[in-house]
Z-matrix of the N, CA and C atoms (Angstrom, degrees):
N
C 1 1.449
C 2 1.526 1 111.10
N 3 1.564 2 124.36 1 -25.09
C 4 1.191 3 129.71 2 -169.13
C 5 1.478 4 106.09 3 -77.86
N 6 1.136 5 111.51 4 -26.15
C 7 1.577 6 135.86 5 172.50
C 8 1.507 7 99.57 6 -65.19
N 9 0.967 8 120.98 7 -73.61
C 10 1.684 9 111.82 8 -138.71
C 11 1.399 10 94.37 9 -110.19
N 12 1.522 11 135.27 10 -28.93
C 13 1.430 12 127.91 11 -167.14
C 14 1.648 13 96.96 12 -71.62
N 15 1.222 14 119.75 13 101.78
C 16 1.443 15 132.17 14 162.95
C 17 1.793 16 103.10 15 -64.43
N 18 1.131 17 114.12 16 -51.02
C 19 1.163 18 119.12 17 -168.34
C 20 1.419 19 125.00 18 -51.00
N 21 1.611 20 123.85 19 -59.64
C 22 1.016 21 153.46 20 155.91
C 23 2.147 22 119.01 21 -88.02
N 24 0.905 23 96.67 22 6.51
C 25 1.577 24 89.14 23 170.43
C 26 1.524 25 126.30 24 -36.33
N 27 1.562 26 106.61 25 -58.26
C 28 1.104 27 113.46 26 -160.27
C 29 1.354 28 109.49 27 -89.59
N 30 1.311 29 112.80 28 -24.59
C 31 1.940 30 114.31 29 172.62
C 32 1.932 31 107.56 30 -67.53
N 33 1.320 32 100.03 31 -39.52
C 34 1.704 33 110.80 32 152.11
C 35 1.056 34 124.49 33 -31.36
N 36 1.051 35 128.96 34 -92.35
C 37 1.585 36 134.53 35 -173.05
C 38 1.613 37 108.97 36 -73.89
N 39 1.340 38 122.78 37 1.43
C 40 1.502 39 122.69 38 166.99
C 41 1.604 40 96.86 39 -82.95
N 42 1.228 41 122.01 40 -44.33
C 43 1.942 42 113.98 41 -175.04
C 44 0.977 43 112.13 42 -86.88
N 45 1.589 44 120.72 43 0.50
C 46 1.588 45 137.59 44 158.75
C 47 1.570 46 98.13 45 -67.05
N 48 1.089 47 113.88 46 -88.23
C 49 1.817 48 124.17 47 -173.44
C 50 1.485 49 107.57 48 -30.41
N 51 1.723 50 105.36 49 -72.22
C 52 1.182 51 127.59 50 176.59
C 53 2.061 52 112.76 51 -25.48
N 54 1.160 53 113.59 52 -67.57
C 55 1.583 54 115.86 53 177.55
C 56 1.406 55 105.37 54 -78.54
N 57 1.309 56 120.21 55 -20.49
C 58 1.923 57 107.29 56 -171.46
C 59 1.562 58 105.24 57 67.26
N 60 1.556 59 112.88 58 34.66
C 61 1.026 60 125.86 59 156.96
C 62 1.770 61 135.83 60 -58.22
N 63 1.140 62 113.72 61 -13.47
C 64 1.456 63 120.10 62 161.24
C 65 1.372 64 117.04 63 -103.29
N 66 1.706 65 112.16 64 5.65
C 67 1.644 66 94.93 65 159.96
C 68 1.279 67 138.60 66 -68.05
N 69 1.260 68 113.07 67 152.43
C 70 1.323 69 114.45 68 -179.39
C 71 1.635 70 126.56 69 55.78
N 72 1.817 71 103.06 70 13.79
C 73 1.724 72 101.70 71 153.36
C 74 1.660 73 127.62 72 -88.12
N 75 1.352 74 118.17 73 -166.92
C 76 1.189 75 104.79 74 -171.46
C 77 1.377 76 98.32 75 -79.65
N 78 1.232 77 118.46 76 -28.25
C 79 1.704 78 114.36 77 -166.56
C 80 1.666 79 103.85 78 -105.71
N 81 1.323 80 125.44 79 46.66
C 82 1.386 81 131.67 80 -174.94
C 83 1.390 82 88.88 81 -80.94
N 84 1.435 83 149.02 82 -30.02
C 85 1.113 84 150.66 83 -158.21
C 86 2.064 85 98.48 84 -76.93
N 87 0.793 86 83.09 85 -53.80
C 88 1.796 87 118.76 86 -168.79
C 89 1.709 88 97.72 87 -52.17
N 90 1.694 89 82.81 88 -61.38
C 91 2.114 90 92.67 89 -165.76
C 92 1.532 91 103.42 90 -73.75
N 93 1.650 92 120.90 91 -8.55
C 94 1.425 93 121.75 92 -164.06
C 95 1.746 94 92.78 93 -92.31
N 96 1.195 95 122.65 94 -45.98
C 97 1.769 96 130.94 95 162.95
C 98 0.966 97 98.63 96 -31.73
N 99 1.382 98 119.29 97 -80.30
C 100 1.743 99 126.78 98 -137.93
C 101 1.747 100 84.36 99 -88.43
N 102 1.146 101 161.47 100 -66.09
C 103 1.184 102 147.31 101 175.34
C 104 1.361 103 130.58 102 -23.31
N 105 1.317 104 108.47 103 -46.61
C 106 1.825 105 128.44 104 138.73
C 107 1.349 106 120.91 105 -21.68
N 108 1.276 107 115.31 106 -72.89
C 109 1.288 108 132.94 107 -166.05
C 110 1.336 109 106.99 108 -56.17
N 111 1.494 110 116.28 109 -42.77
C 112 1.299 111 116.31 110 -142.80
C 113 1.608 112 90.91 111 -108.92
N 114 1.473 113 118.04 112 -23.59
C 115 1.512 114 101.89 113 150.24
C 116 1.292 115 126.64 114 -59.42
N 117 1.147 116 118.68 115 -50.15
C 118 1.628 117 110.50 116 171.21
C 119 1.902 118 121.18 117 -52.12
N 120 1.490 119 105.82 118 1.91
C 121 1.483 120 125.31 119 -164.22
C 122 1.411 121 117.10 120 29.55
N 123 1.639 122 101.62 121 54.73
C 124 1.518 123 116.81 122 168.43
C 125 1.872 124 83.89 123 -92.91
N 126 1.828 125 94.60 124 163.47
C 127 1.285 126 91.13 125 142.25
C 128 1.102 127 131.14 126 -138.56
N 129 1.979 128 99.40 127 159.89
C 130 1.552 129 122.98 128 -170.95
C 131 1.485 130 105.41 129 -28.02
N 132 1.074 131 101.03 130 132.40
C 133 1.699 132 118.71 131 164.03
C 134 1.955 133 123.50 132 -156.34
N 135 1.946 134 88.67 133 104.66
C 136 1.496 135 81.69 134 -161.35
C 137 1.381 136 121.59 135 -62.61
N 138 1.176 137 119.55 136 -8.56
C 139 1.474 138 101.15 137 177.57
C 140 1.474 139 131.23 138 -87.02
N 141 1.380 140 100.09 139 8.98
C 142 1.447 141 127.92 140 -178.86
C 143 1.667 142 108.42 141 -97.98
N 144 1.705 143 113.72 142 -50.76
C 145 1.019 144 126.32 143 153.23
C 146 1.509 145 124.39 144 -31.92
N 147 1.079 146 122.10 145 -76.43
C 148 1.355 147 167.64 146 -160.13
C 149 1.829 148 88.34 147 -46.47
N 150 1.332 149 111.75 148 -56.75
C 151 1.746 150 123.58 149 179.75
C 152 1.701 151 109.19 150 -44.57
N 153 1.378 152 96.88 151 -27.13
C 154 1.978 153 94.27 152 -153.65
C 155 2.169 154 91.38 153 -108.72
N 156 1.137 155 100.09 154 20.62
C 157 1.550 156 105.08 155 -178.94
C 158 1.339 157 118.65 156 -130.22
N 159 1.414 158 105.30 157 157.30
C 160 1.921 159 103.53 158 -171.37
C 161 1.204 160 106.04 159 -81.40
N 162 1.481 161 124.10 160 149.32
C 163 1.515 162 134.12 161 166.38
C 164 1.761 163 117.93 162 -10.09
N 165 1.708 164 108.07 163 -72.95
C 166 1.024 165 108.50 164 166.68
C 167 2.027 166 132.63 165 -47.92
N 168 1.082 167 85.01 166 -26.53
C 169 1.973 168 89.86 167 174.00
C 170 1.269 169 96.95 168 -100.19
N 171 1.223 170 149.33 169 -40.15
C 172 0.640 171 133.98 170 176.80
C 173 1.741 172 139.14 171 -47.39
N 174 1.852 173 94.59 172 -45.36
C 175 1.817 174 101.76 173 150.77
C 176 1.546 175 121.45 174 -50.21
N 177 1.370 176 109.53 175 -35.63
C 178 1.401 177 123.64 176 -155.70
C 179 1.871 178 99.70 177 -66.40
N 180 1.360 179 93.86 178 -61.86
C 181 1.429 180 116.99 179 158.36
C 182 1.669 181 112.16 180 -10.68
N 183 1.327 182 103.01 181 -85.03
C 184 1.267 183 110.06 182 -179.81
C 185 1.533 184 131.09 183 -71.19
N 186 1.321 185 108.65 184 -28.32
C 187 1.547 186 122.97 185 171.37
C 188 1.990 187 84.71 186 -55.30
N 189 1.032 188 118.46 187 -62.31
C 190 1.830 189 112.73 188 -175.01
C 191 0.969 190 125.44 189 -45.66
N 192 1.268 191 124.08 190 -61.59
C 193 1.498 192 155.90 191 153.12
C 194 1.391 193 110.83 192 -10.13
N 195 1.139 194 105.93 193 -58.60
C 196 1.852 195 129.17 194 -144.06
C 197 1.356 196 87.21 195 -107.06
N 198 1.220 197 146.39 196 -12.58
C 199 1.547 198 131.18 197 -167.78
C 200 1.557 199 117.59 198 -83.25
N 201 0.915 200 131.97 199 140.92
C 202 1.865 201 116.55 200 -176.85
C 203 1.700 202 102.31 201 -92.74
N 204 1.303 203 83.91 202 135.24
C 205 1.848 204 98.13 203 177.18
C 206 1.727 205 99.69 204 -153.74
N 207 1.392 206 89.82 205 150.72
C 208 1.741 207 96.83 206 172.24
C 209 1.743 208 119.94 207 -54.89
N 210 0.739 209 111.61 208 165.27
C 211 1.242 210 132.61 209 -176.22
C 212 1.709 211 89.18 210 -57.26
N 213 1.446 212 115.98 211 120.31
C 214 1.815 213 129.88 212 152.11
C 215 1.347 214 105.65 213 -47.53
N 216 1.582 215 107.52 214 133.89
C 217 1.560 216 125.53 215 159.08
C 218 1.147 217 115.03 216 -116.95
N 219 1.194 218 123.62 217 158.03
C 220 1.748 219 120.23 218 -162.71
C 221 1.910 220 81.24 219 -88.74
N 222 1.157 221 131.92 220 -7.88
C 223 1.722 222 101.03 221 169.37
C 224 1.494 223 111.57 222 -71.95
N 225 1.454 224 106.80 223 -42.17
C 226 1.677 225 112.20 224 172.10
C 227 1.807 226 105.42 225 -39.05
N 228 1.031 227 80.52 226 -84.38
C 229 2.046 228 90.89 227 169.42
C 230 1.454 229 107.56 228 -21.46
N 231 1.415 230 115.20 229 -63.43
C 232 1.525 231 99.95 230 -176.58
C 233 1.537 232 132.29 231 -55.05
N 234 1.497 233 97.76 232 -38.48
C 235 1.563 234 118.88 233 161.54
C 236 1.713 235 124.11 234 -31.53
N 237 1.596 236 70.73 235 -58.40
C 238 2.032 237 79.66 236 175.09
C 239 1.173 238 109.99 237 -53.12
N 240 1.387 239 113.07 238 -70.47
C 241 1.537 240 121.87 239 -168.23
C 242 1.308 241 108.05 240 -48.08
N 243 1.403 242 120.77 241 -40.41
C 244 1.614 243 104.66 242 -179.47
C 245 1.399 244 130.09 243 -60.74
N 246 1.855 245 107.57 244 -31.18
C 247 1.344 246 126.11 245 167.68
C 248 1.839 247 104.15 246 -64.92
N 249 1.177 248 123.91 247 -50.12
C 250 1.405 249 123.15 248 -162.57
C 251 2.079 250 102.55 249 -72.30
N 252 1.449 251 103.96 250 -17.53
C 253 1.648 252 99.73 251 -179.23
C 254 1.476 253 93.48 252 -94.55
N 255 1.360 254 143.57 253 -38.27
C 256 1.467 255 151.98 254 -155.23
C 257 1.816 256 77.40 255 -55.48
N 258 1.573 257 96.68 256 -75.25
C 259 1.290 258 116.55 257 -171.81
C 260 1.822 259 120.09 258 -20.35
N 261 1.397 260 81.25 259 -66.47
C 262 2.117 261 97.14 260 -174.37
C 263 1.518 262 88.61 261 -53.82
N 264 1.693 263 118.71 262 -54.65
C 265 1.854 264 108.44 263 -148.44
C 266 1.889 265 92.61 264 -59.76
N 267 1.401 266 107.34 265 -29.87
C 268 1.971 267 97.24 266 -161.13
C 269 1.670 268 94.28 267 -66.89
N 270 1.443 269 105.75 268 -45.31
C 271 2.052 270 96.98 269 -170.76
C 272 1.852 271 95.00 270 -70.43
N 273 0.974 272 117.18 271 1.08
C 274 1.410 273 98.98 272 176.74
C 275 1.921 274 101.67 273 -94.74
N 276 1.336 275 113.49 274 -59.40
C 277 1.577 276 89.12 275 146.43
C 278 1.067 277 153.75 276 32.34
N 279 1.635 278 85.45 277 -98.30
C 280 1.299 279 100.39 278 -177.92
C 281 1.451 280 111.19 279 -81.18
N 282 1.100 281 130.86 280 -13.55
C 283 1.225 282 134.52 281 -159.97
C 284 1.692 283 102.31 282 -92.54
N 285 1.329 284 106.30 283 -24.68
C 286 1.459 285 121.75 284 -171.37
C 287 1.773 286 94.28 285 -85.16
N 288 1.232 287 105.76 286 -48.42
C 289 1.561 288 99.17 287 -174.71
C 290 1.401 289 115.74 288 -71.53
N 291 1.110 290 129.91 289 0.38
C 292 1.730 291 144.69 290 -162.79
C 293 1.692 292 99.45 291 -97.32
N 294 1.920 293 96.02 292 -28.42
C 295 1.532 294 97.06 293 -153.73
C 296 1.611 295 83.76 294 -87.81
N 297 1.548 296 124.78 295 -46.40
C 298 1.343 297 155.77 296 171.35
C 299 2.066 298 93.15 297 -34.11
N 300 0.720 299 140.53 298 -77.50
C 301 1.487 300 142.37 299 173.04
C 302 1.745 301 106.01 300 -34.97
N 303 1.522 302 106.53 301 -58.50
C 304 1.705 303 118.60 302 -152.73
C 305 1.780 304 82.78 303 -73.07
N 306 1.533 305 132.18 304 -29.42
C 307 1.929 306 110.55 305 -163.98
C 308 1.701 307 85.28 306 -88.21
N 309 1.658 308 123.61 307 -45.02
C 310 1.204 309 115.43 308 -172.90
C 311 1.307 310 119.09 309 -54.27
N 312 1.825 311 138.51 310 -38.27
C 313 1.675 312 148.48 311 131.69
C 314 1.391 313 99.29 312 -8.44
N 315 1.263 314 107.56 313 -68.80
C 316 1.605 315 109.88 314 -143.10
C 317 1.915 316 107.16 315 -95.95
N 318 1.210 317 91.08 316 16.60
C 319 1.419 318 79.87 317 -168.41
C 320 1.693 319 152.55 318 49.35
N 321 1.982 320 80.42 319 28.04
C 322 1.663 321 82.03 320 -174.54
C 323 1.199 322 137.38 321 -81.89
N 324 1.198 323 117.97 322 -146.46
C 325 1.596 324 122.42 323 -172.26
C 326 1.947 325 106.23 324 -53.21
N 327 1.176 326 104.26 325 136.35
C 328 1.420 327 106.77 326 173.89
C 329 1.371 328 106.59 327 -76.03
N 330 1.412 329 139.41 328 -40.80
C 331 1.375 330 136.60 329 171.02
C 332 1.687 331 119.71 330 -53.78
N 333 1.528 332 99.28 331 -23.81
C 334 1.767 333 90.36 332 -177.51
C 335 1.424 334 90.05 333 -92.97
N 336 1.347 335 146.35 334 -51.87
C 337 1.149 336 161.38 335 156.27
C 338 1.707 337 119.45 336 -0.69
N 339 1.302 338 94.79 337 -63.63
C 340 1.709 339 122.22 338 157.36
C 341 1.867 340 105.41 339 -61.62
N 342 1.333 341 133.33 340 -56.88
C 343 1.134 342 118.06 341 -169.39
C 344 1.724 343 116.61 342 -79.93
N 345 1.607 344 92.70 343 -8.60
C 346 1.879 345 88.46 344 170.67
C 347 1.204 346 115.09 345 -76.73
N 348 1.505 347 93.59 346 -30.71
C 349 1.984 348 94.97 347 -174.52
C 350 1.570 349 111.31 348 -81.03
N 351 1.175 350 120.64 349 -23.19
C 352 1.450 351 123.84 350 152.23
C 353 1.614 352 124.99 351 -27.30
N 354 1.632 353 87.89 352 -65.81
C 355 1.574 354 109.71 353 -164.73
C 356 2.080 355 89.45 354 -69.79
N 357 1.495 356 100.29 355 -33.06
C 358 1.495 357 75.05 356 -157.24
C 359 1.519 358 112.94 357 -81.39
N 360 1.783 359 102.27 358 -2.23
C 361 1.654 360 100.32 359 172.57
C 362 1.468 361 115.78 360 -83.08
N 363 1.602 362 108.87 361 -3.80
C 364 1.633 363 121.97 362 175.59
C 365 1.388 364 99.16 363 -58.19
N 366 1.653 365 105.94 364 -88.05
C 367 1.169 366 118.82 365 176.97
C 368 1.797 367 124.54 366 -7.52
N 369 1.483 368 92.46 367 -62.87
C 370 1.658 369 101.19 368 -170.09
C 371 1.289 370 109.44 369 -68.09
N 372 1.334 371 127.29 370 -42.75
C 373 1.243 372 124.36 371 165.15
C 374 1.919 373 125.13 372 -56.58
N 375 1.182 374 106.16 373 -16.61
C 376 1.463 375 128.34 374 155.44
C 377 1.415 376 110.21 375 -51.82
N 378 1.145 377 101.62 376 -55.16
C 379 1.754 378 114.05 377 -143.74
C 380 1.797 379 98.24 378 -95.59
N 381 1.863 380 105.00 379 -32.62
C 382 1.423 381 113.09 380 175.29
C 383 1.107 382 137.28 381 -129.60
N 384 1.857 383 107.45 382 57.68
C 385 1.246 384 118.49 383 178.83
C 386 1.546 385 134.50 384 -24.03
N 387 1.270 386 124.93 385 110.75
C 388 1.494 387 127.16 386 162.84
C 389 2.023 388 108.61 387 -16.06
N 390 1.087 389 120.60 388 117.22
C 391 1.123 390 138.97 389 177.66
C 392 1.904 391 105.19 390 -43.37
């Protein structure tokens, strides 16, 4: 979509940057390029791209690139983003409940203790909206 949505490109890769929504995928390398680009509101062009990436992203790159699909709509777009934030809030989660185990182990501070379990009833209520 970062490719071809002329329309919405740049509101794209701003809620890309903005959440740190391409961390930790396989193509974070890929979405961190073309997110670049399209902040500077050049546009994406993989074979230009393609130079500043390793072999392996670099196929990846183009296997994307090169595939035929209809024309991007910013509802598609929204879709993503909802999957790519679902995503971050669950590894955040988990990351909160990891921390949530290691003060309950260690017997730490009841105030940080209390603010993980806070954050981690944030999260879930994030992730599991009231019907």
């Amino acid at each position: 979509m970062l490719i071809e949505a002329e329309e919405f490109r740049s509101q794209l890769a701003q809620e890309i940057r903005a959440g740190e929504l391409h961390r930790g995928l396989e193509t974070e390398r890929i979405l961190e390029a073309l997110v670049g680009v399209c902040e500077l509101g050049e546009l994406p062009d993989a074979a230009s791209l393609a130079m500043a990436l390793e072999e392996r992203d670099r196929r990846l790159l183009f296997e994307i690139a090169f595939e035929a699909a209809a024309a991007p709509t910013w509802e598609e777009a929204e879709s993503c983003l909802a999957v790519l934030r679902r995503r971050r809030a669950e590894e955040e989660l988990a990351t909160v409940q990891r921390q949530i185990e290691t003060q309950a182990a260690l017997a730490g501070s009841s105030g940080e203790l209390r603010r993980l379990l806070e954050r981690k009833q944030e999260l879930r209520r994030r992730l599991d909206p009231p019907a």
